[in-house]
FIVEXPA-53371 format. One record per residue (C-alpha): residue in three letters; x, y, z; residue number from 1. Coordinates in Angstrom, 1 decimal. Layout:
BEGIN
<tigu r="ALA" xx="X" yy="Y" zz="Z" k="NUM"/>
...
//
This chain:
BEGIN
<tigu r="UNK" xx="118.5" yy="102.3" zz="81.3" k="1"/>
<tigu r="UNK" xx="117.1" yy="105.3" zz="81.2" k="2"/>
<tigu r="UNK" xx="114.6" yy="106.9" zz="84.0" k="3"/>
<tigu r="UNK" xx="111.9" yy="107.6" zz="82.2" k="4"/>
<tigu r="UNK" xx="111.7" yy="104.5" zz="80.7" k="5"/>
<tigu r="UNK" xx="111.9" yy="103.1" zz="84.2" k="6"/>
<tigu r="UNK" xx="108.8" yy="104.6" zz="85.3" k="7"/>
<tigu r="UNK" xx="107.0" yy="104.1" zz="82.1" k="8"/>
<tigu r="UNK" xx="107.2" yy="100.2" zz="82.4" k="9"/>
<tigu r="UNK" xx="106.2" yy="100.6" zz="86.4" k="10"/>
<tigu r="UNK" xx="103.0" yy="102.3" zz="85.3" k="11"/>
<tigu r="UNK" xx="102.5" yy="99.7" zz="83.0" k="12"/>
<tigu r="UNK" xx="102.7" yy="96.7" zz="85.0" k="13"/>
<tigu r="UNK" xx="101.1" yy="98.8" zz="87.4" k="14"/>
<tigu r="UNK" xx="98.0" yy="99.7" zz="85.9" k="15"/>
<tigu r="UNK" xx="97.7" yy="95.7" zz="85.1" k="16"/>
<tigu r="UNK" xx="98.6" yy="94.4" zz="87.8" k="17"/>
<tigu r="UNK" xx="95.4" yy="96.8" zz="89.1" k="18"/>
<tigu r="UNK" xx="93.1" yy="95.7" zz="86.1" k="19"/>
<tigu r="UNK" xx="93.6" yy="91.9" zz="86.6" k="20"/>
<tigu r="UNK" xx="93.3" yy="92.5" zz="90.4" k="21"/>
<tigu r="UNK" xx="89.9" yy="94.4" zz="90.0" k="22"/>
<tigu r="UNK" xx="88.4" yy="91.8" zz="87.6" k="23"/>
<tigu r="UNK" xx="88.9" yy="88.9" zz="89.5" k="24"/>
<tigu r="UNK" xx="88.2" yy="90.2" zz="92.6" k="25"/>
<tigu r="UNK" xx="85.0" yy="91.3" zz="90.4" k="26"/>
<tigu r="UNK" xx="84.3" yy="88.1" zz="89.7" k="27"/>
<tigu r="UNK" xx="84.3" yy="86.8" zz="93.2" k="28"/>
<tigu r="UNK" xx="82.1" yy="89.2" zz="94.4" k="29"/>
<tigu r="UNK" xx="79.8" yy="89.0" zz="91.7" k="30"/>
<tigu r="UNK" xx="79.6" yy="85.4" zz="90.9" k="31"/>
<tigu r="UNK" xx="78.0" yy="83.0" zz="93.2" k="32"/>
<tigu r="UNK" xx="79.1" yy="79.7" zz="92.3" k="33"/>
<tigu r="UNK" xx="82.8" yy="80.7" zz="92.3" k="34"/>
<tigu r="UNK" xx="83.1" yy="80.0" zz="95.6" k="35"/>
<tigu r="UNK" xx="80.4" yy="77.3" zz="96.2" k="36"/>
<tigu r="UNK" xx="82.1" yy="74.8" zz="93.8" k="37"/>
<tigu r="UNK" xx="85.7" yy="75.4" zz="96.2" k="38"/>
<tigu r="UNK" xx="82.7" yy="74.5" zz="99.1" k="39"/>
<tigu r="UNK" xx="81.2" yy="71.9" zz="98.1" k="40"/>
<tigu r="UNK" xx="85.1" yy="69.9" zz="97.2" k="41"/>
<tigu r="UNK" xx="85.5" yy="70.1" zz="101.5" k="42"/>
<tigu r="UNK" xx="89.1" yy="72.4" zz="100.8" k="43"/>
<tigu r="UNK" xx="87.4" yy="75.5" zz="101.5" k="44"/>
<tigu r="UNK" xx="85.4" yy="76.1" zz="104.2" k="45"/>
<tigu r="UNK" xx="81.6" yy="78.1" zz="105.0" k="46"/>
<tigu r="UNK" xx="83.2" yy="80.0" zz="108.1" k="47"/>
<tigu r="UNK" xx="85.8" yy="81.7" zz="106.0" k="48"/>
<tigu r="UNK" xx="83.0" yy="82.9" zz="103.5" k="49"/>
<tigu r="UNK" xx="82.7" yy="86.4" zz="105.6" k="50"/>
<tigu r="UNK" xx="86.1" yy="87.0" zz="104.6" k="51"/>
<tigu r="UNK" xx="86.6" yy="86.2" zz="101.2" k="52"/>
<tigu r="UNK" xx="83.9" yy="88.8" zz="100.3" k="53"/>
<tigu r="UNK" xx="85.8" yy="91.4" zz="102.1" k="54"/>
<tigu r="UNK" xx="88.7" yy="90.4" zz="101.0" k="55"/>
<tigu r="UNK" xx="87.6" yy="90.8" zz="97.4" k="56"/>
<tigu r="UNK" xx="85.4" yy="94.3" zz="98.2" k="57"/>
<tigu r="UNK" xx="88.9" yy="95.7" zz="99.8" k="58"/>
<tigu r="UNK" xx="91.1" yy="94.3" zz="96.6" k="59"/>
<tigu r="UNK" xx="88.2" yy="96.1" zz="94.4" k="60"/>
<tigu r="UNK" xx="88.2" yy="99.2" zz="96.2" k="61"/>
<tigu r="UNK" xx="92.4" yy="99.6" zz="96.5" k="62"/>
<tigu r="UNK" xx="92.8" yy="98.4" zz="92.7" k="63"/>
<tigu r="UNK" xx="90.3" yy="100.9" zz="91.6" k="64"/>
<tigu r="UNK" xx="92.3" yy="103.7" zz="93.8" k="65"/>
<tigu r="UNK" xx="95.5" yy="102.6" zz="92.0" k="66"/>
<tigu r="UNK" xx="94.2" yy="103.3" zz="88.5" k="67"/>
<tigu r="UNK" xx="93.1" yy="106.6" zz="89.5" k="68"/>
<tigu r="UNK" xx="97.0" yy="107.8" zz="91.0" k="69"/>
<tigu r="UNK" xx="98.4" yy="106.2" zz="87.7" k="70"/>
<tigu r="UNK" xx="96.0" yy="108.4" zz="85.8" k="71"/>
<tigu r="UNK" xx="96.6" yy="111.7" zz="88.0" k="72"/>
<tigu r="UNK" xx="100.3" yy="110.8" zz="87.5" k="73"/>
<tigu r="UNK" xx="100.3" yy="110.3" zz="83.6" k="74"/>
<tigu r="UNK" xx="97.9" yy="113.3" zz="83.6" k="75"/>
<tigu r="UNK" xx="100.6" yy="115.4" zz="85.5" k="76"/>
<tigu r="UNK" xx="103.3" yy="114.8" zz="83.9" k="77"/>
<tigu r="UNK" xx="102.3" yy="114.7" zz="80.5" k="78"/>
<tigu r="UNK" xx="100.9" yy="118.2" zz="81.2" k="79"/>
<tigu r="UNK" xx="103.9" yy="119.3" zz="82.7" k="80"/>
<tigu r="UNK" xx="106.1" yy="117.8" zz="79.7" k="81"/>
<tigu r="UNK" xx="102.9" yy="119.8" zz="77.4" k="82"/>
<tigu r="UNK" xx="103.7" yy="122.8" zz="79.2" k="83"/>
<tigu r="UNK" xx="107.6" yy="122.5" zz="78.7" k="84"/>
<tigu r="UNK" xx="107.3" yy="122.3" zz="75.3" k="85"/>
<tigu r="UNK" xx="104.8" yy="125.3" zz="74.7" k="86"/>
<tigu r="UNK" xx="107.3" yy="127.2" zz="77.0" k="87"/>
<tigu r="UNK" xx="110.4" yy="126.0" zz="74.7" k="88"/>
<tigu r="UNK" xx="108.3" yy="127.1" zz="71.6" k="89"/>
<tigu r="UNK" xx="107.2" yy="131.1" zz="72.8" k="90"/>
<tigu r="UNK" xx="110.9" yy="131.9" zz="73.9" k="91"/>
<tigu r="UNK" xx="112.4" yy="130.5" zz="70.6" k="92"/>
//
């Protein structure tokens, strides 16, 4: 297999891997009742509350950071791969 192709399907499960991550750690934050229904069956209990909340603030933050390296990296080296080419075409 080639390289490239390698790192193309990394990004790829990468960058969703990041966008599932960030929405449902969205959805924790965000929405109150997710985690008062888990209360109220007795599995989940009040004192670890603190830490789900940070838990999903940290998992928002660090999936958020992710997409932005896979964007600088896509950005690089298609710009690189841009330049190459323009390079190729003025000494031809």
């Amino acid at each position: 297999m080639n390289n490239s192709v390698n790192i193309t399907s990394v990004l790829i499960l990468s960058f969703l891997v990041s966008i599932l991550s960030a929405y449902c750690a969205l959805l924790g934050f965000l929405d109150e009742n997710l985690y008062s229904s888990v209360i109220s069956t007795g599995v989940f209990k009040i004192a670890f509350m603190p830490g789900t909340i940070s838990q999903d603030i940290i998992t928002i933050a660090s999936s958020v950071f992710m997409i932005i390296l896979i964007a600088l990296y896509i950005k690089k080296k298609v710009g690189c791969n841009l330049g190459d080419n323009v390079v190729q075409i003025e000494n031809a």
